[in-house]
N, C-alpha and C positions, 0 to 999 in steps of 0.2 A: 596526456591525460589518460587516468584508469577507464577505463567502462566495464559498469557491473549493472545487470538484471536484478530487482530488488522484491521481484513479486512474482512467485513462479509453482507450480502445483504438478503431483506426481498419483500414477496411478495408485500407488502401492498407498497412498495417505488420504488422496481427497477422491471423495464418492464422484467426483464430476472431473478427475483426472483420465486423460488420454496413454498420456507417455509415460514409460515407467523411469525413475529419476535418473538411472545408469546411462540412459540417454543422452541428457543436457550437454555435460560436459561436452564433448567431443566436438555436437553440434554449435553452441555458443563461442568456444573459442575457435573454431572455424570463420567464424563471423567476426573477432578480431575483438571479441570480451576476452575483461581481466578476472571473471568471478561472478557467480549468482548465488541467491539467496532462498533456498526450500522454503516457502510459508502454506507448508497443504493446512488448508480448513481444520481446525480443532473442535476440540467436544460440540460446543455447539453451533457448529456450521456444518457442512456439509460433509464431513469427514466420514473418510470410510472403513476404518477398525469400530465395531461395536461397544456400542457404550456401557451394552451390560457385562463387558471383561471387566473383571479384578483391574485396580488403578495401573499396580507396575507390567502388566499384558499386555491394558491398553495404549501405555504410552509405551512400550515397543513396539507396537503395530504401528501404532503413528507413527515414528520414528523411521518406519523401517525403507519410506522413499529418501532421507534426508539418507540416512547409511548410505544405502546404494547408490545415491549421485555422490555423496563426498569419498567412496572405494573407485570409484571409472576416476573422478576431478583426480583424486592420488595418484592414479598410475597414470596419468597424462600431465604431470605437474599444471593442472589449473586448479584454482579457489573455491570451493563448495560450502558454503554457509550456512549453518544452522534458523531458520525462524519462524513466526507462527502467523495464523490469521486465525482469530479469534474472533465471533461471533455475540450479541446481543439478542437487540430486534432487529434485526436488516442493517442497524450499523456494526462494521468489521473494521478491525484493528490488525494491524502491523508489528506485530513485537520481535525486536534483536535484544541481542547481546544472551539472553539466554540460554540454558542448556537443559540435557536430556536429564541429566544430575536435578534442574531447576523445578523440573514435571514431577518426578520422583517425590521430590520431596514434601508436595502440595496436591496431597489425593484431595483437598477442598474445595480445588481450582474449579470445577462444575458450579460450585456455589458463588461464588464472587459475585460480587456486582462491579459494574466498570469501573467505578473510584477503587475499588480492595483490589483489581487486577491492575492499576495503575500505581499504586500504590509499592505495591508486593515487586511487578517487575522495578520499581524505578530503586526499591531497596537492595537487589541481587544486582543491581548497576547496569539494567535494559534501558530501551526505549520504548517509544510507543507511538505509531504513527496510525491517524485514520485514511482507513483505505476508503477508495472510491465516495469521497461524502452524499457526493447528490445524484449516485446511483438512482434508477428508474428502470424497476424490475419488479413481473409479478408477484416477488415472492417478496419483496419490500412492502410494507403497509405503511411507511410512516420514515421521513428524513428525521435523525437525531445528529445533530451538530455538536462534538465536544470541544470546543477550543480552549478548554481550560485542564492544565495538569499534564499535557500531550507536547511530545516534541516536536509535531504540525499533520500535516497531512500528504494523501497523495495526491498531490493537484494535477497529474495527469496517469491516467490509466488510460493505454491506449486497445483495453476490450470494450471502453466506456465512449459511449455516443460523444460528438464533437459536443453537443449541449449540455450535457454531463459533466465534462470536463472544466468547458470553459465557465459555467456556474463555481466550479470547485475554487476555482481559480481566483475569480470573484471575490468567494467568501474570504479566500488565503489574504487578498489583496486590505479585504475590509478589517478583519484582523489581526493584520501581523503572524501571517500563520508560516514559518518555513514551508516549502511544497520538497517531495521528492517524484520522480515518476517512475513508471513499470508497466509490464506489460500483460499481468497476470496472465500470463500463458499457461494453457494446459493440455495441448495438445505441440508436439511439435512441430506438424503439420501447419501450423499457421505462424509460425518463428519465420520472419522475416522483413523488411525495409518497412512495415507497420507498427515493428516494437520500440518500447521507448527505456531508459531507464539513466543512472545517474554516472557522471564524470567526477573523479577526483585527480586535484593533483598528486598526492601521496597514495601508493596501493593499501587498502584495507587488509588490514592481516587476521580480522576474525570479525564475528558477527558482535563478540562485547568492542571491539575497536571503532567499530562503526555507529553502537550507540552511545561510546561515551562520546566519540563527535559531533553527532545529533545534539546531545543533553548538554555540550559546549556552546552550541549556539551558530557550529561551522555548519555553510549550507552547501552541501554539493550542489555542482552544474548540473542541468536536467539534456537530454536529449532526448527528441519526441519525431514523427514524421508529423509536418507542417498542412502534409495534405491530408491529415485528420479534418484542420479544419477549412478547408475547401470549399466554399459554395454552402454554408451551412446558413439557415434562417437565424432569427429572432432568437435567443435563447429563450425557452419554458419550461417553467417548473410545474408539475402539476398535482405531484403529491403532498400532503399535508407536511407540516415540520416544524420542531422544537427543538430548540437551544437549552446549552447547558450555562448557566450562569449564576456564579457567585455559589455552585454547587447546588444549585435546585433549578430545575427543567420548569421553562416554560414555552408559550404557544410562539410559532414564528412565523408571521404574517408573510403569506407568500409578497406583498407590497414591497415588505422592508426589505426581502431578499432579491427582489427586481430595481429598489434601490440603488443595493449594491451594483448591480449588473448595470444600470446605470452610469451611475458614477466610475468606474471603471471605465467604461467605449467614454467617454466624455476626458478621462485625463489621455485616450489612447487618440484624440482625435487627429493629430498632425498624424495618424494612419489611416486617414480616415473613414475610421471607426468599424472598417471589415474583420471580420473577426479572426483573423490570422492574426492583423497586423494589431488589436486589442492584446492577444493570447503575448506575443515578442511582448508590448510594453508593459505587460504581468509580470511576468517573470523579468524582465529588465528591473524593475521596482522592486521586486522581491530576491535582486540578488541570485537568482537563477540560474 
């Protein structure tokens, strides 16, 4: 099997990056990866080229961690992948297949709304995955769920709390949602037997390969550390949260989404119902 890092951030791109991207490689395939994927923060996430440069400036700035992990990835024959993390209200998105050619051409992209950014990349033949859904951070005010128009989600981030995750997992479960996982690293100081990210049997040969497999329907294998979930309590959600359905956003009763969580430990019960051994029959059920 492949193993590739699907969620990874660089000094030189995202405002809350560590390591500068020339880094990655060397360290990654030392660890016995086939390839990672650049997603530093965009326009509006946390991104750290200035928003008031001219369009084609700023998406060189941006650009300019992916450049320098995929010139180190070159000269060491390993994989360096082009991809974004793009930004809302506290929900962030995952987008491949894309290019720098892709930014260029759409100085509007600050204006989109999530449907026009889904839309747009799914017409340049991307994807679109939501990262961390039931993140619980103070800069979050508010859970927004898309399961609609999206190639699925990342049902495990392993910077995201064990209750974090395993909600994600949940909702994946209640939906039909593909999961991938990652490890949004951004330092590489913490790269190690805690990071998670996806196995393929065939090696990815570019970031648009990878999302026409998503938008196929193929689900890569996930690998995570188990002792994420460890001794963890009760899953709880405690911030508010709305669903996207039928293309209009409505309110989502913390109830219905403890439901879910629920019925999940209750089909996991022959484990019973510890939350490691719930998380195995998740992703057993989701093809994982």
């Amino acid at each position: 099997m492949y193993r590739y890092e699907t969620h990874l951030h660089t000094v030189e791109s995202s405002a809350c990056g560590v390591t500068p991207g020339s880094e990655y490689p060397a360290i990654f395939k030392s660890r016995g990866y086939d390839g990672i994927f650049i997603t530093d923060h965009f326009f509006h996430g946390n991104t750290r080229p200035s928003r008031e440069l001219p369009w084609p400036e700023y998406v060189d700035a941006y650009t300019k961690g992916y450049e320098e992990a995929k010139k180190a990835g070159d000269a060491i024959g390993f994989k360096v992948f082009f991809g974004i993390e793009e930004n809302f209200s506290g929900d962030e998105y995952l987008i491949y297949g894309v290019d720098k050619a892709f930014l260029l051409a759409h100085p509007d992209i600050p204006h989109w709304t999530r449907e026009e950014m889904i839309s747009w990349v799914h017409a340049a033949g991307g994807a679109v995955i939501q990262a961390h859904p039931f993140r619980d951070r103070p800069y979050i005010k508010m859970i927004h769920l898309h399961p609609e128009g999206i190639e699925g989600i990342e049902g495990i981030n392993t910077a995201n709390t064990a209750n974090d995750n395993l909600a994600a997992l949940c909702y994946a479960l209640r939906h039909h949602l593909l999961i991938q996982a990652g490890s949004d690293t951004h330092d590489k100081a913490k790269i190690g037997e805690m990071n998670g990210g996806i196995l393929c049997e065939q090696p990815i040969t570019s970031s648009r390969d990878y999302a026409a497999r998503l938008r196929s329907g193929e689900k890569p294998r996930i690998f995570y550390p188990e002792a994420l979930f460890a001794d963890m309590p009760g899953v709880q959600v405690h911030l508010p949260a709305e669903i996207c359905r039928d293309n209009r956003w409505e309110p989502l009763p913390t109830e219905e989404i403890m439901n879910w969580i629920a019925a999940a430990g209750a089909q996991a019960g022959e484990a019973g119902n510890q939350p490691e051994g719930i998380v195995r029959q998740i992703i057993t059920r989701l093809g994982a």
